[in-house]
C-alpha positions as CSV (number, residue, x, y, z in Angstrom):
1,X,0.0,0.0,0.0
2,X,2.3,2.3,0.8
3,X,4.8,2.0,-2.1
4,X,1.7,2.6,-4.4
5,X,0.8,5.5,-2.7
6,X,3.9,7.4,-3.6
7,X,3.5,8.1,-6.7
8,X,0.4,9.4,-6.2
9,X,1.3,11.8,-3.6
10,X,4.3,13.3,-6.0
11,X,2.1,13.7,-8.9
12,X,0.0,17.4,-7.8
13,X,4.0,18.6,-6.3
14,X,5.2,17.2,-9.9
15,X,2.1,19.3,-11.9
16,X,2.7,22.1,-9.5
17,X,6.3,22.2,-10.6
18,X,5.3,21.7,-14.4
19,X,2.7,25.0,-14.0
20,X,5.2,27.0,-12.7
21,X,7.9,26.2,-15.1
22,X,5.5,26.9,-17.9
23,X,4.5,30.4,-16.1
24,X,8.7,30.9,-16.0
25,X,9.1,30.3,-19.7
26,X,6.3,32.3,-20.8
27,X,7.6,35.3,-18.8
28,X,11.0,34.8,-20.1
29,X,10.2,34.9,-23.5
30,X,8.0,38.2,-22.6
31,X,11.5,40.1,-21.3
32,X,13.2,38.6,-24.7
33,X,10.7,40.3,-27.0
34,X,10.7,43.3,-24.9
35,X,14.3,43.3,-25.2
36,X,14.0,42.8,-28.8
37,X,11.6,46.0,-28.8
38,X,14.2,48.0,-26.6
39,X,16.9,47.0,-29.5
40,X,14.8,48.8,-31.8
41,X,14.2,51.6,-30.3
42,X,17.8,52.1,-29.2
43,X,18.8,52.1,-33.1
44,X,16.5,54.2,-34.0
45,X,17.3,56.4,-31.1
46,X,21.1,56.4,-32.5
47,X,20.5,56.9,-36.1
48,X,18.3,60.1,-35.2
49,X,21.8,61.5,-32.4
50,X,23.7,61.0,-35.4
51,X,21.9,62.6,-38.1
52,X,21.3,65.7,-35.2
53,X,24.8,65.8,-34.6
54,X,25.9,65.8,-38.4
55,X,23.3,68.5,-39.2
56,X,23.8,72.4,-39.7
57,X,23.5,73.9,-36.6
58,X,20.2,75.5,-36.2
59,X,19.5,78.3,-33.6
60,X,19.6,77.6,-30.1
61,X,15.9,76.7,-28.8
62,X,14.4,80.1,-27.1
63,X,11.9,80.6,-24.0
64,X,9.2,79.3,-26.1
65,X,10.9,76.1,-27.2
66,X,11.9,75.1,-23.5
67,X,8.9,73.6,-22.4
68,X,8.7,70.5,-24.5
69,X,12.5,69.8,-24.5
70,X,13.7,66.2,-23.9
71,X,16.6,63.6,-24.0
72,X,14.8,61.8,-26.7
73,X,14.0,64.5,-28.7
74,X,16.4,67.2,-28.6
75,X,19.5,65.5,-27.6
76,X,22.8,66.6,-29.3
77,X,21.1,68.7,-31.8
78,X,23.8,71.1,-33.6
79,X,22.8,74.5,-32.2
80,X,23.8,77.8,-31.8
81,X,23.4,81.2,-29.9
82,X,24.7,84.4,-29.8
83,X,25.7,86.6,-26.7
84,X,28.3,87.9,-24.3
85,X,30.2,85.3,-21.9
86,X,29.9,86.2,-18.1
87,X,32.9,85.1,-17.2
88,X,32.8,85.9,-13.7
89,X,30.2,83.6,-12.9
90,X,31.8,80.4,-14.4
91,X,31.3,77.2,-12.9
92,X,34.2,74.4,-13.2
93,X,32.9,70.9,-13.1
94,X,35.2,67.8,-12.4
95,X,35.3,65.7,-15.5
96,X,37.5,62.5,-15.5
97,X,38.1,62.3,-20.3
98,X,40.5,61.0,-22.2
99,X,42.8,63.7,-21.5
100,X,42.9,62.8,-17.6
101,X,41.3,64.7,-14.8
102,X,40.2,67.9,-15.1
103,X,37.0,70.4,-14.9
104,X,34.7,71.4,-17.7
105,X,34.4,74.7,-17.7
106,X,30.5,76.2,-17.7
107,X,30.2,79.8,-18.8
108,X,26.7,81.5,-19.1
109,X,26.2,83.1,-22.3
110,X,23.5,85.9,-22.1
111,X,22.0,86.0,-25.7
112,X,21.4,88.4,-27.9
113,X,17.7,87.8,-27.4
114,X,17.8,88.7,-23.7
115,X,18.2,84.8,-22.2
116,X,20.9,83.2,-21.2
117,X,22.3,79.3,-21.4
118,X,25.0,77.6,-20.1
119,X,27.9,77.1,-22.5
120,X,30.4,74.2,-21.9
121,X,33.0,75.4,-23.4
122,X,35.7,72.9,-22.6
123,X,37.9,71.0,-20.7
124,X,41.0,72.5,-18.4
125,X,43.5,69.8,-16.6
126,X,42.9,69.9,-13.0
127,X,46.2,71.8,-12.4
128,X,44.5,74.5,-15.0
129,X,41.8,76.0,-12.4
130,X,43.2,79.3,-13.3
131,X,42.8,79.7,-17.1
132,X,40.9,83.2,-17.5
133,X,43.9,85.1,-17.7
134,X,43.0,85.8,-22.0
135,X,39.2,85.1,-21.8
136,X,37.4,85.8,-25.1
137,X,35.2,89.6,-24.7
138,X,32.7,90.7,-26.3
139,X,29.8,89.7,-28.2
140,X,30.4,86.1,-29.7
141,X,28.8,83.3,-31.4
142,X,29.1,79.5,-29.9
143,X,28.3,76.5,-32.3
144,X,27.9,73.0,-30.2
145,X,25.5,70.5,-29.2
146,X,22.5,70.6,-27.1
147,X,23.0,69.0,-23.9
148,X,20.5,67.6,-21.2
149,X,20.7,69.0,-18.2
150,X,22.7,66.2,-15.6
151,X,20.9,67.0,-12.2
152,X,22.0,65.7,-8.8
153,X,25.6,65.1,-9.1
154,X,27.8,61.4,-10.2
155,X,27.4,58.2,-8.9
156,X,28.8,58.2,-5.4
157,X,29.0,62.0,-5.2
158,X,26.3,64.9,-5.0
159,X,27.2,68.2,-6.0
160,X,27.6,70.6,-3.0
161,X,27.0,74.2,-4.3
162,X,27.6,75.6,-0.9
163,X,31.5,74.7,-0.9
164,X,31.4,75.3,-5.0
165,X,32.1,71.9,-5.4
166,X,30.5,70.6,-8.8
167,X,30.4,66.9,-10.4
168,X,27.6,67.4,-12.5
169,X,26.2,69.9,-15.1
170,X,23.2,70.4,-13.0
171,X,21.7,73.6,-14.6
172,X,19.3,74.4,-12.6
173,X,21.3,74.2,-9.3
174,X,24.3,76.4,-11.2
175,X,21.9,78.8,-12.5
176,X,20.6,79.4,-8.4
177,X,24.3,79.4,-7.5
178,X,25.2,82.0,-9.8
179,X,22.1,83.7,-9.9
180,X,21.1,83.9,-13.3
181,X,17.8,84.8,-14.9
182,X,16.1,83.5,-18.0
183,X,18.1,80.1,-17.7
184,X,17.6,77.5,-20.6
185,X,17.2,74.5,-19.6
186,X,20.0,72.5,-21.6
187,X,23.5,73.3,-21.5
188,X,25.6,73.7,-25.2
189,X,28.9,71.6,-25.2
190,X,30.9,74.0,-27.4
191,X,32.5,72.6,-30.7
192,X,35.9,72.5,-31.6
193,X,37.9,75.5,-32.8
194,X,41.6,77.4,-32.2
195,X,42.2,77.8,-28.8
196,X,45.5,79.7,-27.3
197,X,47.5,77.6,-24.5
198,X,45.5,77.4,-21.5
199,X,42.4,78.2,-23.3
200,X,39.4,75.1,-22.4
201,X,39.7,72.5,-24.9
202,X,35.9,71.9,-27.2
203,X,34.6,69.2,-29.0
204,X,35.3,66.5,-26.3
205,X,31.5,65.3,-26.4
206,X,31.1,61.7,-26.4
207,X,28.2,60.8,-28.1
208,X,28.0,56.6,-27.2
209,X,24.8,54.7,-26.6
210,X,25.0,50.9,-24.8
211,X,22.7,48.7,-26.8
212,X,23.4,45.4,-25.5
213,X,19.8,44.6,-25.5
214,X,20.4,42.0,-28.3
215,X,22.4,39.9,-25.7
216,X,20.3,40.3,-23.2
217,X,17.3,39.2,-25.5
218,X,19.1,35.9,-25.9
219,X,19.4,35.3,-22.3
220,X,16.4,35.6,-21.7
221,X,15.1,33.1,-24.2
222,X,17.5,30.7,-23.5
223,X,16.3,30.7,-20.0
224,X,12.9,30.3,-21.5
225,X,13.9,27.2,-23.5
226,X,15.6,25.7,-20.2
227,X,12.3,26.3,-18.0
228,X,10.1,24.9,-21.0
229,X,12.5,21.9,-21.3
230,X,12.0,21.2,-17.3
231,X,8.0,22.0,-17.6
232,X,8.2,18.8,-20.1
233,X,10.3,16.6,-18.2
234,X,8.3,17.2,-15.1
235,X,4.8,16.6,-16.9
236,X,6.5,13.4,-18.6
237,X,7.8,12.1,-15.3
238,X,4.0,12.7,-13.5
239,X,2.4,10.7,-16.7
């Protein structure tokens, strides 16, 4: 009686097992597909960056373009404004680039048209911290790319305006630092052009999108195929 009876018992634990592996798989192959539906996106997100950044530059979105400004649509867009630099209320961010450790240096530009916007225009070596001595004057005009505003700080470290001490190009909290009025929302990373010795250094932007969703979309439906494959064995085993 009691060898017979074993079997039995296992079978609902075994079908149990079997329900839950199919439920596994079918969610798996769910995150594959959306992954594969990331994948797209991402390209076409990419394709768009690239044909923004290869453009003519266009004039710098005004106060009644701001609103509506995002990553997705407006990032890296060759822009650009004319104004007059206010130099002395500059703000140097630390930036770690392929030139080593250093600060970019973030000077409002106050337009022609009465705004102002934040103007990276380049990157100093960290023993550079002191590199207005020949700073361009008057009124000038700044080609770049259109920049989303990075609040907060880096990872691990928050930006501390009260000490000055800046990892991020968190407009918003440089604009209240510096007190300026009529603050786009995006920052312009300047483009390259002839800079003196100790000048900041343009055209460092990295433009450089992950897209390992095609990986990850194969992950997921292996693990699929491996909790289908168990859903099987355990529903042949309970037969």
């Amino acid at each position: 009686m009691i060898d017979e009876a074993l079997p039995v018992q296992r079978q609902p634990k075994r079908l149990w097992v079997a329900a839950l592996l199919v439920a596994g798989a079918l969610a798996f192959v769910a995150l594959g597909v959306w992954q594969i539906e990331r994948r797209g996106e991402k390209l076409a997100l990419i394709a768009a960056v690239d044909a923004r950044v290869h453009a003519a530059p266009v004039a710098a979105p005004g106060r009644a373009e701001w609103p509506p400004i995002s990553f997705k649509a407006d990032a890296y867009r060759h822009v650009q404004a004319r104004g007059v630099f206010l130099h002395d209320r500059e703000t140097l961010v630390q930036a770690a680039t392929a030139r080593g450790p250093g600060y970019w240096v973030m000077t409002p530009l106050r337009t022609v048209a009465g705004w102002t916007v934040l103007v990276n225009r380049g990157f100093v070596p960290a023993d550079d911290r002191n590199h207005a001595a020949d700073e361009p004057g008057g009124t000038v005009t700044v080609a770049g790319l259109l920049r989303i505003s990075e609040p907060g700080g880096a990872f691990l470290r928050s930006n501390d305006p009260a000490h000055d001490r800046w990892y991020s190009r968190d407009v918003a909290a440089i604009g209240r630092a510096r007190q300026l009025a009529g603050l786009a929302p995006y920052f312009i990373d300047a483009e390259a052009g002839p800079t003196r010795a100790g000048q900041p250094v343009g055209g460092m932007t990295v433009v450089s999108f992950p897209n390992n969703h095609l990986q990850y979309a194969f992950t997921w439906l292996a693990l699929a195929a491996l909790a289908g494959l168990g859903a099987v064995r355990a529903w042949r085993v309970r037969r």
